[in-house]
C-alpha positions in Angstrom: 5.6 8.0 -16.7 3.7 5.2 -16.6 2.9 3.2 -13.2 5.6 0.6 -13.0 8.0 2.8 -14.1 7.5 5.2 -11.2 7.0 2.3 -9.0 10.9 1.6 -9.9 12.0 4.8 -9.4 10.0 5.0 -6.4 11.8 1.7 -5.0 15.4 2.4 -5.9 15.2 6.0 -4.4 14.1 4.6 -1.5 16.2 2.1 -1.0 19.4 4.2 -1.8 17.8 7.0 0.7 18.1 4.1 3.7 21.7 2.7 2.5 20.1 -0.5 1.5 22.2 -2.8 -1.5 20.2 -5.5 -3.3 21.1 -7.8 -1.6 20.6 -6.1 2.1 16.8 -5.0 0.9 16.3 -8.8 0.0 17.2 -10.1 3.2 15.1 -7.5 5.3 12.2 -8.1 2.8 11.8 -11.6 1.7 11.6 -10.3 -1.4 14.6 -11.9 -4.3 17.0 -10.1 -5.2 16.3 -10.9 -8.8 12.9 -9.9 -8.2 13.9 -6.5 -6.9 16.5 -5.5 -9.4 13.7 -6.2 -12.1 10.9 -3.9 -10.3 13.5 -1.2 -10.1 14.4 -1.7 -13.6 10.8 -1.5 -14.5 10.8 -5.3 -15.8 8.7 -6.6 -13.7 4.7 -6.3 -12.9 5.3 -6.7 -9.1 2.1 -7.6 -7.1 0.7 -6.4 -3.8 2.1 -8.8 -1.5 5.2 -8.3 -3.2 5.1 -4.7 -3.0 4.0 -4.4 1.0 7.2 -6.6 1.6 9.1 -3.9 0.8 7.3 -1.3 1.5 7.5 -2.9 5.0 11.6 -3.2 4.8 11.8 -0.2 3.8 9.2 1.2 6.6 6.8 3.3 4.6 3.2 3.0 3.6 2.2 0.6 0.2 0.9 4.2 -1.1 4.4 5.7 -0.4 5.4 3.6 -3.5 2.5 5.2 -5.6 3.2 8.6 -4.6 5.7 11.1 -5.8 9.0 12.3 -3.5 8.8 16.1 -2.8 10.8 18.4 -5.2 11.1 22.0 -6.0 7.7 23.7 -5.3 5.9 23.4 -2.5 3.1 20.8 -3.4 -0.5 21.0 -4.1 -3.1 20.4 -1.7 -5.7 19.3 -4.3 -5.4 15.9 -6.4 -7.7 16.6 -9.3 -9.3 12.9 -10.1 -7.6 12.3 -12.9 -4.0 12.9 -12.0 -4.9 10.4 -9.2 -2.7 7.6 -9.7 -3.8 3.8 -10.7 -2.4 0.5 -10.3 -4.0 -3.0 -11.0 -2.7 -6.0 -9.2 -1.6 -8.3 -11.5 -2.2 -11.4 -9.1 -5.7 -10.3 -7.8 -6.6 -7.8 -10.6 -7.5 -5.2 -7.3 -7.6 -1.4 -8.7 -6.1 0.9 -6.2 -6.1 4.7 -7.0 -4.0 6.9 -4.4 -6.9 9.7 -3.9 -4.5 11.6 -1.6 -2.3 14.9 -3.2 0.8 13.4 -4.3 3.9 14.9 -1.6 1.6 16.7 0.4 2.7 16.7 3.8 -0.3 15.1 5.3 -0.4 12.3 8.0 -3.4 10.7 6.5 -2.8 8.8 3.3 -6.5 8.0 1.0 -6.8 5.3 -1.5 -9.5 4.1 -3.3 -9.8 -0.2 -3.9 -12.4 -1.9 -6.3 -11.9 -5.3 -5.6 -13.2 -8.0 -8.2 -15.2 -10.8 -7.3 -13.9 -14.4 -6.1 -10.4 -12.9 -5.5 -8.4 -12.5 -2.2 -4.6 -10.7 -1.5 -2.7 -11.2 1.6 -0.5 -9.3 3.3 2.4 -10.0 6.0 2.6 -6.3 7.1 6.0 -7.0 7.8 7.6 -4.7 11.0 7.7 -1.0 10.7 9.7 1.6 12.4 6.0 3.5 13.0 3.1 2.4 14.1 0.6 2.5 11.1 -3.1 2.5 11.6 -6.1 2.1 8.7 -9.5 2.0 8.6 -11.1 0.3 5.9 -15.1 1.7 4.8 -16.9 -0.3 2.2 -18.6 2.2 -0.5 -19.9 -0.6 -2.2 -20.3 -4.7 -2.1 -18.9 -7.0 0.7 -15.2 -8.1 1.5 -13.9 -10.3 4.6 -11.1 -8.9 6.1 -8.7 -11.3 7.8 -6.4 -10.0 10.4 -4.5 -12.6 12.0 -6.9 -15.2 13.8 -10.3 -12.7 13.7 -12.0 -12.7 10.0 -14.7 -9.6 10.2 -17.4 -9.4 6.7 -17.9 -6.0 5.9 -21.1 -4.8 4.1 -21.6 -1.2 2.6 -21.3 1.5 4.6 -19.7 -0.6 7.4 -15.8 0.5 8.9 -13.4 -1.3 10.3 -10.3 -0.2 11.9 -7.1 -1.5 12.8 -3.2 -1.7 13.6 -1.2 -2.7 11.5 0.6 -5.6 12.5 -0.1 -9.0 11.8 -1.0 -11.0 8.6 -4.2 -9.1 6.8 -6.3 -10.7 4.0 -8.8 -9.2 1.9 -11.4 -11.5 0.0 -13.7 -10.6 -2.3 -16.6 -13.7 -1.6 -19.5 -12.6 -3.5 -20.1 -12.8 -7.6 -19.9 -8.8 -7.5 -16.8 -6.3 -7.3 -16.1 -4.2 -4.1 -15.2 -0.7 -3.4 -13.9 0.4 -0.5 -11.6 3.5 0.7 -8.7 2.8 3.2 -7.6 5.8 5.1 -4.0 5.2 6.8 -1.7 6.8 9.6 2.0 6.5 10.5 3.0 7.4 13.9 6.5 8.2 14.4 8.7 5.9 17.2 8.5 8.5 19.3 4.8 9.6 19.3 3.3 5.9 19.2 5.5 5.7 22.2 3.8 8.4 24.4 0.1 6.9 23.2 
């Protein structure tokens, strides 16, 4: 299955799974309804924003959408490289490869960005019912990482770690792509509560 097709069925199971119609996942998301009934048809090439709008609505990760629901067997702790999933952002031309094993139950989600040069993607991290939290290391290159007011440059080897949830930006500024693993977190109501 190819990636925007399991991005659809990824999307419509989710949003079926929370009760949400069209229309209802349009208004918690921003997103257009047009624009959602063509992702989950697999007509569209949504981009990041796009996708972390609803990912947000429908409160799970951006990786959640690149990942597979648990069936049948018990799933496989090991994600061999190349059944590691790829998606290119169609706006920013960002690679993101979800490193983690697809439905294993793990709190800690790993993907892997190479970020092209000159480009920047914003997100509204819109609310969650969790509290998620992501660190961001730079393997290679430099990106500036905007989150809300505070704009932090991140070399090589450098890690920075937040909340999310407030607007983030990623920008690429140099002539040179990026690569950079995010590691992420969700905290159930109730745990982030006792924290």
């Amino acid at each position: 299955m190819d990636i925007n097709a399991h991005i659809a069925q990824r999307v419509r199971e989710l949003r079926k799974t929370r009760g949400y119609t069209l229309d209802a996942l349009a208004e918690v998301s921003g997103v257009s309804r047009s624009m959602i009934s063509l992702i989950e048809r697999g007509q569209s090439s949504p981009t990041a924003a796009v996708l972390d709008k609803l990912a947000g609505a429908l409160s799970v990760t951006l990786a959640t959408l690149f990942s597979d629901e648990p069936r049948g067997a018990a799933p496989s702790p090991l994600a061999r490289h190349a059944e590691q999933p790829l998606w290119k952002d169609p706006a920013s031309g960002y690679v993101r490869r979800n490193v983690s094993p697809a439905s294993y139950p793990s709190p800690i989600e790993l993907v892997e960005v190479v970020f092209p040069p000159g480009q920047r993607v914003a997100f509204d991290n819109v609310m969650r019912d969790a509290e998620t939290h992501q660190q961001v290391w730079v393997l290679e290159g430099t990106i500036e990482m905007t989150l809300g007011e505070k704009t932090w440059r991140l070399e090589a080897g450098d890690c920075l770690a937040m909340r999310l949830e407030r607007h983030t930006a990623y920008r690429n500024p140099t002539r040179k792509p990026a690569r950079y693993v995010v590691a992420l977190t969700t905290l159930s109501p109730n745990l982030s509560r006792k924290l």
